[in-house]
C-alpha positions as CSV (number, residue, x, y, z in Angstrom):
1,X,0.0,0.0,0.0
2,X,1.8,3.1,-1.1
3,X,1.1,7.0,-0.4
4,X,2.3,10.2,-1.5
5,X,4.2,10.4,2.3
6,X,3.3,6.5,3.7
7,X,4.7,3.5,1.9
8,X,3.4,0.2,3.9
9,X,5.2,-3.1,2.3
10,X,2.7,-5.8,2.6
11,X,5.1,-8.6,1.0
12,X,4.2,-11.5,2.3
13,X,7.5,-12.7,4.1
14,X,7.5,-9.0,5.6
15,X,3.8,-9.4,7.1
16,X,4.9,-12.8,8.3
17,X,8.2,-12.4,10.3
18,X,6.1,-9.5,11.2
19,X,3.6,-11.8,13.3
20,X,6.5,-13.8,14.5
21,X,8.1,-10.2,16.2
22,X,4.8,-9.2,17.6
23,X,4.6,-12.4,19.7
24,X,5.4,-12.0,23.1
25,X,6.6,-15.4,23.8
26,X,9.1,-14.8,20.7
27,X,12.7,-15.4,21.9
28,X,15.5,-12.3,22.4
29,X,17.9,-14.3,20.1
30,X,15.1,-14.7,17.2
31,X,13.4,-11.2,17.3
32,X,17.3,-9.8,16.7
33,X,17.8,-12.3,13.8
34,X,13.7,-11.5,12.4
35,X,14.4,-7.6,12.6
36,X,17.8,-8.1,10.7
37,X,15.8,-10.4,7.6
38,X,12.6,-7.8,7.9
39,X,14.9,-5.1,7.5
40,X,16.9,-6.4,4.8
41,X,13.5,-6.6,2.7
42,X,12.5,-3.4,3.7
43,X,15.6,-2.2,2.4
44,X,14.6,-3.0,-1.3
45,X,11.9,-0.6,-0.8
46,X,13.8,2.1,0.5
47,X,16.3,2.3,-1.6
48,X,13.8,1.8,-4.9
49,X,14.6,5.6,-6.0
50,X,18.4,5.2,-5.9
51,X,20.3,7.1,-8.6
52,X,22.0,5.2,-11.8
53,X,24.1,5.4,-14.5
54,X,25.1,3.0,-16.8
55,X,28.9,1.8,-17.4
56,X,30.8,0.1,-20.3
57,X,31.4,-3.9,-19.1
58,X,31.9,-7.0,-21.0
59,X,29.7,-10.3,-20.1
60,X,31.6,-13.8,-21.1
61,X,29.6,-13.1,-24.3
62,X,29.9,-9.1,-25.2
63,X,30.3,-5.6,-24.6
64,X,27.1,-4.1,-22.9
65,X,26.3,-0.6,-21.6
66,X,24.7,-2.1,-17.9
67,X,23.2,0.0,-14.7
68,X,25.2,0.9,-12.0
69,X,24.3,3.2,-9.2
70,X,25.5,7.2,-9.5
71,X,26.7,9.6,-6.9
72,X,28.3,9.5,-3.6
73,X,27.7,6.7,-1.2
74,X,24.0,6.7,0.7
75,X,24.1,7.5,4.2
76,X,22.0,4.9,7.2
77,X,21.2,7.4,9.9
78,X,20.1,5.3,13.2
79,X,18.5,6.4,15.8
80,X,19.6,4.7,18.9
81,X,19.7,2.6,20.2
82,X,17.1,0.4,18.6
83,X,17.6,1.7,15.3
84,X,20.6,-0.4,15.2
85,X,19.0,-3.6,14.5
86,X,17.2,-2.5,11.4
87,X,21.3,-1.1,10.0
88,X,22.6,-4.4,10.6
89,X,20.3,-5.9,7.7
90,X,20.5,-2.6,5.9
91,X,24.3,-3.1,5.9
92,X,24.2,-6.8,4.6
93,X,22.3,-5.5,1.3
94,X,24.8,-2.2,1.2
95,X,28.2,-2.6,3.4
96,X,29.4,0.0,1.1
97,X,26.9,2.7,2.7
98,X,28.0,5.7,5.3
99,X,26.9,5.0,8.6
100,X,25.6,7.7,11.1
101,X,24.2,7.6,14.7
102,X,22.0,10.2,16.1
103,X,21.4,9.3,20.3
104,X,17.8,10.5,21.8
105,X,16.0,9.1,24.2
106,X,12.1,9.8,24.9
107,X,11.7,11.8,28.3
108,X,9.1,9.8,30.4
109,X,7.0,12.7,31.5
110,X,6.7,15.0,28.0
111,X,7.7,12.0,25.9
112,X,9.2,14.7,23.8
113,X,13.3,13.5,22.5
114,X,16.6,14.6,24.6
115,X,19.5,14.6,22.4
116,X,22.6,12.7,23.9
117,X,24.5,12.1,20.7
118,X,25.3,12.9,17.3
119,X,28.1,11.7,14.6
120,X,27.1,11.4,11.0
121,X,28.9,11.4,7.6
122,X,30.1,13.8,5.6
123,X,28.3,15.7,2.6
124,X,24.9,14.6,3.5
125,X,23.8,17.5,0.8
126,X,25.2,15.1,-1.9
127,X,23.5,11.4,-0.7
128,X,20.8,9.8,0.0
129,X,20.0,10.0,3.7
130,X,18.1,7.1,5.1
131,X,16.8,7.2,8.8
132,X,16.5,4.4,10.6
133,X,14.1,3.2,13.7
134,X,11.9,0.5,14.7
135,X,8.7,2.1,16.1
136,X,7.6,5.6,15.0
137,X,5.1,6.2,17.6
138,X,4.8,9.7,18.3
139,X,7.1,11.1,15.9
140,X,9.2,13.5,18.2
141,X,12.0,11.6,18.2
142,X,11.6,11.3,14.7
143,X,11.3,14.6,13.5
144,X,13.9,15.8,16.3
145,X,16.5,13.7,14.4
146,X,15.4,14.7,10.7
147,X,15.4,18.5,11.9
148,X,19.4,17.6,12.5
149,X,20.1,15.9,9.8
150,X,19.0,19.2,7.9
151,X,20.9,21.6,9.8
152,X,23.8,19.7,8.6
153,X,22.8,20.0,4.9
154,X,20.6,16.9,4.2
155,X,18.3,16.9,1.3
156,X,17.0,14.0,0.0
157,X,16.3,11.9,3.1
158,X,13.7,8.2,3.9
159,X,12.7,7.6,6.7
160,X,12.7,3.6,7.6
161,X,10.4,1.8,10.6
162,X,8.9,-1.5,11.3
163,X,5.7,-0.1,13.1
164,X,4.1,3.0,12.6
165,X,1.1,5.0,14.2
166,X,-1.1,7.2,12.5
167,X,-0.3,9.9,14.8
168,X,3.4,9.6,14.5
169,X,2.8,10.0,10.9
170,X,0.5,12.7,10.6
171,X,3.3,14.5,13.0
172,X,6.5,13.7,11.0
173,X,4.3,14.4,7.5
174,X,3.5,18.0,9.3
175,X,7.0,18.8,10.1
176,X,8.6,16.7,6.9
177,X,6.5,16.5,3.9
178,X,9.3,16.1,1.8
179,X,10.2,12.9,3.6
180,X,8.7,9.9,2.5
181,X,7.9,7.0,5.3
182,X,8.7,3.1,4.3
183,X,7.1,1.1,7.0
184,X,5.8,-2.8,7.6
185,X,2.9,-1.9,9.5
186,X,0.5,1.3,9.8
187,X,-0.8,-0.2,13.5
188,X,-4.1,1.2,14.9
189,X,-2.7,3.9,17.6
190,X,-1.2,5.0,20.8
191,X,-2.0,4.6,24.1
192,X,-1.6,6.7,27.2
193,X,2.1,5.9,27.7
194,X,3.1,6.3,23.8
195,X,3.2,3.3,22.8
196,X,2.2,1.5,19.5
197,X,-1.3,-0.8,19.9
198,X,-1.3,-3.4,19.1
199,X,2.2,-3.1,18.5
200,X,5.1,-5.4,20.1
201,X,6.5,-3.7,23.1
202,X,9.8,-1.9,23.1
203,X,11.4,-3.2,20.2
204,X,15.2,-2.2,22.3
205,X,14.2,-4.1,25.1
206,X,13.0,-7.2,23.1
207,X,16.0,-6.8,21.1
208,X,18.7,-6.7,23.4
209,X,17.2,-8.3,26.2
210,X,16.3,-5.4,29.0
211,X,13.7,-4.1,30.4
């Protein structure tokens, strides 16, 4: 199901690893190895608007003019720390890709972001800037992140979840138009602690194992 702002990849191996991650009785070790193989296919749709060229090669057979991606090399952006498990497949499909980190967490009373860290690559004005983060639930976090990326002279920038909520879209499409969500799942809401129903808990803690 694709949008103008909201593309939802309803593949079928994506909708069922999905199933297997929202089940609570699903394992530490296997939700880490599920994220990295739904990412991984997420990334196909992502990265559909990548730039090419073409080059001069020759097959066993002949000379052919054949595609090849242009420009600098994209950028991954996670937001940690759970972002981190959907760069891991990311990086499988494209090790050659710039890696950034932007550190927020959500503050417990205002759930609005608190910035703790911030290292990305270089010329963001000339690549591809993909964000990455498991749940986009309110969207502050989000947008707080994409507002930095910007001040440093990105342009042309994805934004990459498992699990969205309508309100965390509406609030990054507000503040980001120009940035087009790729998601598995557009889930019914939040609830009064900000959290994605029905959701799958907190995809750091189920992740790495804390609580």
């Amino acid at each position: 199901m694709t949008h103008q702002h909201l593309t939802v990849v309803d593949h079928p191996l994506v909708q069922h690893k999905l199933t297997l991650m929202r089940d609570k009785t699903t394992s530490t070790a296997s939700f880490r190895r599920l994220l990295r193989e739904i990412s991984l296919l997420l990334a196909y749709e992502v990265t559909r608007e990548l730039e090419m060229t073409t080059t001069r090669i020759e097959t066993p057979l002949q000379p052919m003019d054949a595609p090849l991606l242009e420009g600098k090399k994209l950028a991954l952006i996670s937001i940690l720390r759970a972002g981190n498990g959907l760069m891991d497949g990311i990086l499988e499909l494209i090790p050659a890709a710039r890696v950034g980190f932007i550190g927020l967490y959500r503050d417990p009373e205002t759930l609005q972001p608190v910035e703790y860290y911030c290292k990305v690559p270089s010329e963001l004005d000339s690549r591809m800037s993909i964000v990455v983060d498991p749940m986009l639930a309110t969207g502050n976090s989000s947008v707080a992140a994409i507002d930095m990326l910007k001040a440093k002279g990105a342009r042309n920038i994805r934004f990459l979840c498992l699990l969205a909520s309508p309100e965390g879209v509406a609030r990054m499409k507000e503040a980001h138009p120009d940035v087009p969500i790729v998601t598995a799942s557009l889930d019914e809401c939040l609830n009064d602690h900000g959290y994605i129903v029905p959701g799958l808990g907190d995809a750091g803690d189920r992740m790495f194992g804390t609580k």
